[in-house]
C-alpha positions as CSV (number, residue, x, y, z in Angstrom):
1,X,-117.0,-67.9,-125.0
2,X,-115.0,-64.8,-126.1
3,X,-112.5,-64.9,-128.9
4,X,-109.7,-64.7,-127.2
5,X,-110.9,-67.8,-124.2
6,X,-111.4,-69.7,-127.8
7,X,-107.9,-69.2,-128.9
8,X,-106.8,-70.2,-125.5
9,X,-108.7,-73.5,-125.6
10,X,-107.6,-74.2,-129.1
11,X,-103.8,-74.0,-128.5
12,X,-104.2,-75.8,-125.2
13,X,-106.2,-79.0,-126.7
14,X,-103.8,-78.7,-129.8
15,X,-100.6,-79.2,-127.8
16,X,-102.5,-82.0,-126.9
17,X,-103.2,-83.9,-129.8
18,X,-99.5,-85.1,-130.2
19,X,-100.2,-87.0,-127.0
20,X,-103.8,-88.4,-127.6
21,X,-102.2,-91.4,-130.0
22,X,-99.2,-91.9,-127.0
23,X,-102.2,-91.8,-124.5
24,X,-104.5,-94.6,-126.3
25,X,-101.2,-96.9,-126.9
26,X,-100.5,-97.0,-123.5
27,X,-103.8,-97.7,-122.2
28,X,-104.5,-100.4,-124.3
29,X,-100.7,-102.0,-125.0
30,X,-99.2,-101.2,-121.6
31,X,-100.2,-103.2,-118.4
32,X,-100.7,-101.5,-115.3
33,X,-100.9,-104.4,-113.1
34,X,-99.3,-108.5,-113.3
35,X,-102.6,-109.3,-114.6
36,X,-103.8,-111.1,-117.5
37,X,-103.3,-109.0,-120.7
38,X,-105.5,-110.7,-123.0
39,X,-108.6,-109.2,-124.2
40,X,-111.9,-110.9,-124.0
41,X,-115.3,-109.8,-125.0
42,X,-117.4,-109.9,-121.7
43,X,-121.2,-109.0,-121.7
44,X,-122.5,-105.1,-121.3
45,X,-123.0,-105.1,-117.2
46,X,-126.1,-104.0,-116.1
47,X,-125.9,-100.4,-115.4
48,X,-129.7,-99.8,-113.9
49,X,-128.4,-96.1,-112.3
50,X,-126.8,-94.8,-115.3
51,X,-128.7,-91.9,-117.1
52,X,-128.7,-91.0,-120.1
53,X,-127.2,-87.4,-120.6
54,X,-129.3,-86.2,-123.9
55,X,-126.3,-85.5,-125.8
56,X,-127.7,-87.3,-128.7
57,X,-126.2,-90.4,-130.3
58,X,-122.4,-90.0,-131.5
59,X,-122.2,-88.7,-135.4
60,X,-121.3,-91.3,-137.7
61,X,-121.4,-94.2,-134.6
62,X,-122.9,-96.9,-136.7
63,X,-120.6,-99.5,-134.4
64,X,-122.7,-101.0,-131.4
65,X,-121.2,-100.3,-127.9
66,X,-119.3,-103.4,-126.6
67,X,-116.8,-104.5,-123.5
68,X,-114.2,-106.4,-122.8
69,X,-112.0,-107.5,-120.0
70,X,-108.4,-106.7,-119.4
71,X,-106.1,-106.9,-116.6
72,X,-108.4,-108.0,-114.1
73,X,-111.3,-105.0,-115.0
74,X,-113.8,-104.3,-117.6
75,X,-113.3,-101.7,-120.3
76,X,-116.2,-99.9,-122.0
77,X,-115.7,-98.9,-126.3
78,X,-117.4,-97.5,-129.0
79,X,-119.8,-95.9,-127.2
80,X,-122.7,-93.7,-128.9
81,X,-124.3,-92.7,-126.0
82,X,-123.2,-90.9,-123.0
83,X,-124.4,-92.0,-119.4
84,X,-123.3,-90.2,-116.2
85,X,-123.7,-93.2,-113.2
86,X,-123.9,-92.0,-109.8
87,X,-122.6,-93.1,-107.0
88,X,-123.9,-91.8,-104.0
89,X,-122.5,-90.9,-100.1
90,X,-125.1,-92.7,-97.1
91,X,-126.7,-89.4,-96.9
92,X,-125.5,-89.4,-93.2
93,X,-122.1,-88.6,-94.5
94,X,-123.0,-86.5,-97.5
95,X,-120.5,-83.1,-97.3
96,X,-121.9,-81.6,-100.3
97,X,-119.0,-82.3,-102.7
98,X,-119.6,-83.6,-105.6
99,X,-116.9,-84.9,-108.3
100,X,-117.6,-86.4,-112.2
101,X,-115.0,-89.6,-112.8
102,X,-113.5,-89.3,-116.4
103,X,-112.3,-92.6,-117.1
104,X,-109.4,-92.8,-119.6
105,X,-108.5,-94.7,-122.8
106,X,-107.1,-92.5,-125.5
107,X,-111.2,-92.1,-126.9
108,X,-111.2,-95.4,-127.9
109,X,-112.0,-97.3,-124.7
110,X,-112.7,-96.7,-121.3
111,X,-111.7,-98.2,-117.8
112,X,-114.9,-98.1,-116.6
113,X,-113.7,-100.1,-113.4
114,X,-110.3,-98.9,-112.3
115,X,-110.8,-95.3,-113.1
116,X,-113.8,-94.8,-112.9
117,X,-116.1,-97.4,-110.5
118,X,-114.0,-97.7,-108.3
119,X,-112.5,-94.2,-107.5
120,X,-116.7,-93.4,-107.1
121,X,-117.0,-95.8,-104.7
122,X,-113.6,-94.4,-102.8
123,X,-115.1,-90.8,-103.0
124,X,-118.6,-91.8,-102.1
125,X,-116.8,-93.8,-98.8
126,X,-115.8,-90.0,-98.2
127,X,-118.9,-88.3,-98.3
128,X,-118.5,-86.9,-101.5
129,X,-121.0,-87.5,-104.4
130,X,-119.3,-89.2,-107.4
131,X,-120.3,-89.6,-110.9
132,X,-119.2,-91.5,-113.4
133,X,-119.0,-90.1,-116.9
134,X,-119.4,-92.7,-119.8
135,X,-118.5,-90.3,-122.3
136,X,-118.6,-90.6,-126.5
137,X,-115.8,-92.4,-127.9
138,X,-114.2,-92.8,-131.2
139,X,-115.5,-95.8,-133.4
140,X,-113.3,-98.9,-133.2
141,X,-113.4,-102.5,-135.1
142,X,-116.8,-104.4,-134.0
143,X,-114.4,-107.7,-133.9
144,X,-112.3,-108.1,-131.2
145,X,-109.4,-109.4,-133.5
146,X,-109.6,-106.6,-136.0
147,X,-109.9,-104.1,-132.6
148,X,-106.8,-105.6,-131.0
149,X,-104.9,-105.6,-134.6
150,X,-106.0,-101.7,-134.9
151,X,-104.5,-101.0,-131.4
152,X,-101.3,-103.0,-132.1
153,X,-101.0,-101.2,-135.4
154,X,-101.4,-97.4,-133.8
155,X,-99.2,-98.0,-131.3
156,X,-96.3,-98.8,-133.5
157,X,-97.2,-95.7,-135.9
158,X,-97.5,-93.4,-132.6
159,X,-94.3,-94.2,-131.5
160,X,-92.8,-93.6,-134.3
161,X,-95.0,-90.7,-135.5
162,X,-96.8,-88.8,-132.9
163,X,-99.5,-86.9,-134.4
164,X,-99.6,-83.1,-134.8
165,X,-103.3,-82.3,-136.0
166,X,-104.3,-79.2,-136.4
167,X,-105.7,-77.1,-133.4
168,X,-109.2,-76.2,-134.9
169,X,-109.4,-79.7,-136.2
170,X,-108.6,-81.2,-132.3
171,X,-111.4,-78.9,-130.7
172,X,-113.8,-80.5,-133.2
173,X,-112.6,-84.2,-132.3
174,X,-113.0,-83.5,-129.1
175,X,-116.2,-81.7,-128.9
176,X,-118.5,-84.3,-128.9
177,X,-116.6,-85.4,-125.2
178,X,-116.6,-81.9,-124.2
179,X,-120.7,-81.6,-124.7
180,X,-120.8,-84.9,-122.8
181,X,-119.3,-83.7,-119.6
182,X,-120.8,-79.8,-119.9
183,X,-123.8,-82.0,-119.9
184,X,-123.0,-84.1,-117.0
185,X,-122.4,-81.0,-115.0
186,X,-125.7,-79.4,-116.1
187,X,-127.2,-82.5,-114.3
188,X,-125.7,-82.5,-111.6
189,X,-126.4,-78.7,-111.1
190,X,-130.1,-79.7,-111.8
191,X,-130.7,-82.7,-109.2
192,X,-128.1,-81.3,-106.5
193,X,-131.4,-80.9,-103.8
194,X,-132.5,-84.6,-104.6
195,X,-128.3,-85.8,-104.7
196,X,-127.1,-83.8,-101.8
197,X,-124.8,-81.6,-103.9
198,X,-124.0,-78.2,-103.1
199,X,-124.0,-76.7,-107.0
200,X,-120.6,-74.8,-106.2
201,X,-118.9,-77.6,-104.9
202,X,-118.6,-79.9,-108.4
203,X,-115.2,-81.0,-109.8
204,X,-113.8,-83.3,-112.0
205,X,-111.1,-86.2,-112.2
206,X,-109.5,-88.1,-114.8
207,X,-107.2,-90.2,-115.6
208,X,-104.7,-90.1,-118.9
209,X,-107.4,-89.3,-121.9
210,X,-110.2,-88.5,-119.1
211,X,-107.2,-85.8,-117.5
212,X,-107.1,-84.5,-121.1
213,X,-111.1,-83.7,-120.6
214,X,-110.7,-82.8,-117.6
215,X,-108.4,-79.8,-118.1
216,X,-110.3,-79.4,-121.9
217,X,-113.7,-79.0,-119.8
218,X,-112.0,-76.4,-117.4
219,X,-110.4,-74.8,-120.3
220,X,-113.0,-75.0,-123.1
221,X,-116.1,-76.5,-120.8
222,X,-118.0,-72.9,-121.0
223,X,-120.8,-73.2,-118.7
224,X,-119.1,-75.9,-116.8
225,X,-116.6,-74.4,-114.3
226,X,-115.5,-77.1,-112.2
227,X,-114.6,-76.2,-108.9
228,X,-111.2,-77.8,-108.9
229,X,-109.7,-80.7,-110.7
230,X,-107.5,-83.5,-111.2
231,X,-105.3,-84.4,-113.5
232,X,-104.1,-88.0,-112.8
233,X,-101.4,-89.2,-115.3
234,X,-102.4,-87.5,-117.9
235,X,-100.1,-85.0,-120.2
236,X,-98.7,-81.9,-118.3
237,X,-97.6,-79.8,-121.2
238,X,-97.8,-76.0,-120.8
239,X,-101.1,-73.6,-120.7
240,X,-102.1,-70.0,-120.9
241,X,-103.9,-70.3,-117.5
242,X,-107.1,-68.7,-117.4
243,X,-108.1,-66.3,-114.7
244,X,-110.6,-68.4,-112.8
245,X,-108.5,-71.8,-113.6
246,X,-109.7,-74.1,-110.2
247,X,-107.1,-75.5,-108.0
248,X,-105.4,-78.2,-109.6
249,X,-104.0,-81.6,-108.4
250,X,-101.8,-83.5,-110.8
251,X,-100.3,-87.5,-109.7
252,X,-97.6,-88.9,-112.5
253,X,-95.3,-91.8,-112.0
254,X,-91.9,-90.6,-113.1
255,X,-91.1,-93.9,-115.0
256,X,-94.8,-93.0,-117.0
257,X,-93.6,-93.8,-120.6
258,X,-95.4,-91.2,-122.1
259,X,-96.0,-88.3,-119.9
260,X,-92.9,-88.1,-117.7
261,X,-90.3,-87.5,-120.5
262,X,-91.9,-83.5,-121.5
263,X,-91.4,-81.4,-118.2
264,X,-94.0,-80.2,-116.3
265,X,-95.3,-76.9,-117.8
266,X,-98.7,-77.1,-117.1
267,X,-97.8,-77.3,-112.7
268,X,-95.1,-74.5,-113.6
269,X,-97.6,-72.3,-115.9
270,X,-100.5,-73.0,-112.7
271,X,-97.8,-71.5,-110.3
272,X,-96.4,-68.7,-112.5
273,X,-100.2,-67.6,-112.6
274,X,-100.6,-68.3,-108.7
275,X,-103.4,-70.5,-108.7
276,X,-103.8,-73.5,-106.5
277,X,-102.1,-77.0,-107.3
278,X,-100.3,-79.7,-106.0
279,X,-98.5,-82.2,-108.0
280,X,-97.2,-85.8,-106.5
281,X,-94.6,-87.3,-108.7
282,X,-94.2,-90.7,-107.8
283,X,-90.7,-92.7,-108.4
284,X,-92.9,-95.6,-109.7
285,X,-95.9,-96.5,-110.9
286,X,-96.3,-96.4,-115.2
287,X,-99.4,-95.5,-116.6
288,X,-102.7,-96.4,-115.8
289,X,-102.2,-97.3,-112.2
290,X,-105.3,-96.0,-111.1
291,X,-106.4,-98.2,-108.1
292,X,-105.1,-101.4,-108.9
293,X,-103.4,-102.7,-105.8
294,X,-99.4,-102.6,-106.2
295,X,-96.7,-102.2,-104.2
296,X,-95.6,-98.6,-105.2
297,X,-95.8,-95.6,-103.7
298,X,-98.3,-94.4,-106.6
299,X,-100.8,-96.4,-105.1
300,X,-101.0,-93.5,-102.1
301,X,-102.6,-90.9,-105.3
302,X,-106.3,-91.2,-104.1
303,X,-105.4,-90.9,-100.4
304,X,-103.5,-87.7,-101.3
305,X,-106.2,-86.7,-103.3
306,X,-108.9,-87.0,-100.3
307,X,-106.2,-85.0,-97.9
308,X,-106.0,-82.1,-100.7
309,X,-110.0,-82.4,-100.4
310,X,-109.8,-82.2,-97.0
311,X,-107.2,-79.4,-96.8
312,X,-109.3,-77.2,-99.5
313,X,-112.8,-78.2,-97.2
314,X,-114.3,-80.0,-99.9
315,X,-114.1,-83.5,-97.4
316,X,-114.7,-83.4,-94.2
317,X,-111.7,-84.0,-91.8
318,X,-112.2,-87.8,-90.7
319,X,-113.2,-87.8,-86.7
């Protein structure tokens, strides 16, 4: 990547790391549906299709992967190896589209079910190729307690605080989840005959920290180049768009207690450079609504994402 695509990528992840500490708080303190709140270890689930990208163990992860349950799903932390799961179309209604599910979790945890399971099994209902991406996380407490007591703590110093780390410093925190998903694309690419994928039809969606990789890995991915993307409530601050940014579709919930309260740069820079997106701003929803079942309008993002799709030709119209 030239120098100057470098400098891009550092100012645009380093306007982001105010929001990563607002981003973890609020996935782990704030529910997203009248579910039970409490934490409880659960089991690893069998994961028998997962594969194991080859990005090498996390540096410095001496803290065994573990899961819990939350809100009615299961949540995924300290992982030290990255998996990409797929989840496949009936090969009857396979269009060629293919898209890698970022999960989010502020790098600490992941909502393997909500965002990422489940919005697979939605896309692979379409005919469109869907792969989850387990990516490296940050090192958390082994003990639930100590975990929960960590979360508790960052969230009051967050709000009161919001980080500011340096940009250089916030491209190497983040690198390790930028090699994961360059990595997941690379396999993708690599089995698209055996999966059904055309290689120039791959995108990416995620939600809150996994929308923060998502435009990182369009922005910084190198090699990468998703075909369009999706940033679903995560932070929408401004970017120095770069010629061949993909479409881009953005979902918030305007009462989002994080990312609803800083404008709307990044859909205003995507226009100003006239490149593709569309942005639904829902009147309620919070954060991490993902596709819990609820009553508000936000619940409509994934069908509005599957008629973008369909508008772009990336799903096929339903007959």
């Amino acid at each position: 990547m030239n120098q100057r695509a470098t400098g891009r990528s550092r100012s645009f992840l380093g306007r982001r790391a105010a929001l990563i500490g607002a981003a973890l708080a609020c996935a782990l303190s704030v529910p997203a549906y009248a579910q039970d709140d409490q934490m409880r270890p659960i089991a690893i689930p069998s994961q028998p299709t997962a594969i194991e990208l080859g990005t090498g163990p996390l540096p410095g992860g001496n803290t065994p992967e573990s899961w819990h349950s939350q809100y009615g799903s299961v949540f995924a932390r300290n992982v030290v190896v990255a998996t990409l799961t797929p989840f496949l179309p009936d090969p009857a209604k396979a269009n060629g589209t293919a898209v890698v599910v970022a999960p989010g979790g502020g790098f600490r945890t992941l909502s393997m079910e909500n965002e990422g399971w489940d919005v697979a099994k939605a896309l692979a209902a379409r005919g469109v190729a869907a792969f989850v991406l387990k990516y490296r996380l940050n090192q958390t407490p082994r003990e639930m307690a100590a975990f929960e007591k960590s979360m508790a703590e960052m969230y009051s110093t967050t709000a009161a605080h919001p980080p500011r780390p340096n940009p250089d410093q916030m491209m190497a925190g983040l690198a390790p989840q930028i090699t994961d998903a360059r990595a997941a694309f690379a396999l993708i690419r690599k089995r698209a005959g055996e999966w059904r994928v055309d290689p120039n039809r791959v995108g990416m969606v995620g939600f809150s920290a996994g929308a923060m990789l998502t435009m990182a890995t369009a922005m910084a991915g190198q090699d990468a180049k998703p075909a369009f993307i999706a940033n679903i409530y995560g932070p929408l601050a401004s970017v120095t768009v770069p010629a061949d940014a993909p479409p881009l579709f953005v979902a918030l919930a305007s009462d989002d207690p994080f990312f609803a309260n800083s404008g709307f740069g990044l859909i205003d820079a995507w226009k100003a450079a006239k490149k593709p997106v569309e942005f639904h701003l829902y009147e309620q929803g919070g954060h991490g609504f993902g596709m819990y079942p609820k009553t508000t309008t936000s619940t409509g993002w994934f069908d509005a994402f599957a008629s973008w799709m369909t508008m772009h030709g990336w799903i096929k119209p339903a007959k």
